[in-house]
C-alpha positions, 0 to 999 in steps of 0.5 A, a space after each residue: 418537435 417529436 413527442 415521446 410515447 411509451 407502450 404498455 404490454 408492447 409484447 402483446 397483439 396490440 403492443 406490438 402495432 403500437 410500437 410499429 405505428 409509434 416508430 412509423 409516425 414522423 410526430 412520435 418517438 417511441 421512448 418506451 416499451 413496457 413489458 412485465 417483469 417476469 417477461 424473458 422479452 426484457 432487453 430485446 430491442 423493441 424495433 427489432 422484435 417487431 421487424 423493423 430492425 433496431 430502434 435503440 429502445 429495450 423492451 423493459 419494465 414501466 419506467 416513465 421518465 422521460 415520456 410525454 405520453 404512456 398508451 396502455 393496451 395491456 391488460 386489467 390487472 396492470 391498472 394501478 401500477 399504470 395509474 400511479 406511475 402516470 400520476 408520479 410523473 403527470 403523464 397523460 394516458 391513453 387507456 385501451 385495455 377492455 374488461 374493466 371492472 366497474 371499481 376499475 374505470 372509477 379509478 380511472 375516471 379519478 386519475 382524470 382529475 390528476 391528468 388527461 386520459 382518452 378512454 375509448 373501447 375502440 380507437 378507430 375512426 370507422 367505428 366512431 364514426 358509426 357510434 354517431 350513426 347509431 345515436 341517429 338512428 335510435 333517436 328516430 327509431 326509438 323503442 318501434 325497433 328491437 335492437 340486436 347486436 352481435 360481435 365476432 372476435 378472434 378465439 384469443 380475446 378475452 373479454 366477452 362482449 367486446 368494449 366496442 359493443 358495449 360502446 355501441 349498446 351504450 349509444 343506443 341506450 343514451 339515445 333512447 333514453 334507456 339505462 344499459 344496465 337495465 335493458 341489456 341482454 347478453 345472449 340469449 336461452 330458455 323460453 321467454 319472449 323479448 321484452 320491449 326495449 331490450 338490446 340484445 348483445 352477443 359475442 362469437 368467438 373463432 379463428 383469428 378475427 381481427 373484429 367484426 360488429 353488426 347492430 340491426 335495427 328490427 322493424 315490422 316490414 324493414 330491417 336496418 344494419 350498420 356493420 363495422 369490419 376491421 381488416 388490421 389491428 393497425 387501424 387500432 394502433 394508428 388511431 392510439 397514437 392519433 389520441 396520444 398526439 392529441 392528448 399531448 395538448 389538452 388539460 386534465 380531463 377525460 376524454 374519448 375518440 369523440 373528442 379525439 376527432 372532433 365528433 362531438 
């Protein structure tokens, strides 16, 4: 049986490999694909507006009736429209939008109570894979390395830094027994030497860069780099519906790709 996934913000980068990926998945029919209300895309077969000819499925605003699972790649301000409708209708939601506030994810984190969500600020599987290889190499490392980590987007995004760098900052720090809140350094000016234990974070934005991050342990004598590079948005958009159809079976609860691919 094929399980019924709706997109929210389908009109958007991401929405639009969503819907691609969701129509390609022989597990997925795409039974919805949300756009806002003032979009002059409303009506606009959603199969068609992604090249892949017509799929039966208007571009509309959310209605959940019907879906088994909503992935969000939107933006932050549809939080609480997407939240109540998946509560309303206790459909299990996939979360990919980055730039949360911190009074945003609390809400989210009390809609998992309600129903199951997947929160992760990357969906790939090469990146989550390199989380595990970051937490290993703090956890031996330590404080002995400085730790830099630098981020390249393309010049649309706009969140600074990327949810996938404070993802893996936060690995880092948890590893090391830190808190990011207080050893994170966004950038760097003026004239201070680094403070011990600091992570650096640094986000370059330019062109159409799909995503780039490279962390750089820095030790006297040696340096280690793990370097993820992302070629297609696709990768993204497969690992979302990969988390829906996961989703789809487990209980209330939060969850993240660690979960998703059995890494924890």
């Amino acid at each position: 049986m094929t399980l019924n996934i709706a997109i929210m913000g389908a009109s958007g980068r991401m929405g639009r490999m969503l819907v691609q990926s969701t129509l390609e998945n022989a597990k997925t029919n795409l039974s919805g694909a949300f756009v806002r209300s003032v979009s002059s895309l409303i009506g606009v077969d959603a199969g068609e507006f992604v090249g892949m000819g017509k799929c039966g499925v208007a571009l509309s605003t959310l209605d959940l009736s019907g879906v088994d699972v909503l992935i969000d790649f939107s933006l932050p301000d549809a939080l609480d429209e997407v939240l109540q409708a998946c509560i309303n209708h206790k459909v299990p939601l996939v979360m990919g939008v980055t730039g949360l506030s911190e009074a945003q994810e609390a809400k989210l984190y009390e809609a998992s109570k309600l129903i199951p969500i997947v929160y992760a600020g990357n969906y790939s599987t090469g990146v989550n894979l390199s989380l595990n290889l970051l937490t290993t190499t703090a956890k031996v490392l330590g404080l002995d390395a400085d730790v830099e980590i630098v981020e390249h987007h393309h010049k649309h995004k706009l969140d600074a830094p990327s949810g996938t760098a404070l993802m893996m900052a936060n690995a880092v720090a948890t590893a090391r027994g830190q808190s990011l809140k207080t050893s994170a350094v966004y950038g760097r000016h003026g004239q201070a030497k680094r403070g011990e234990g600091q992570i650096g974070i640094h986000a370059v934005r330019g062109g159409e860069i799909v995503g780039e991050h490279t962390v750089e342990f820095i030790m006297n004598g040696e340096i280690i780099e793990i370097t993820h590079k992302a070629q297609s948005r696709m990768t993204f958009a497969n690992g979302a519906v990969r988390a829906g159809i996961w989703l789809a079976k487990q209980p209330v609860g939060m969850y993240d790709m660690q979960d998703v691919l059995g890494l924890k």
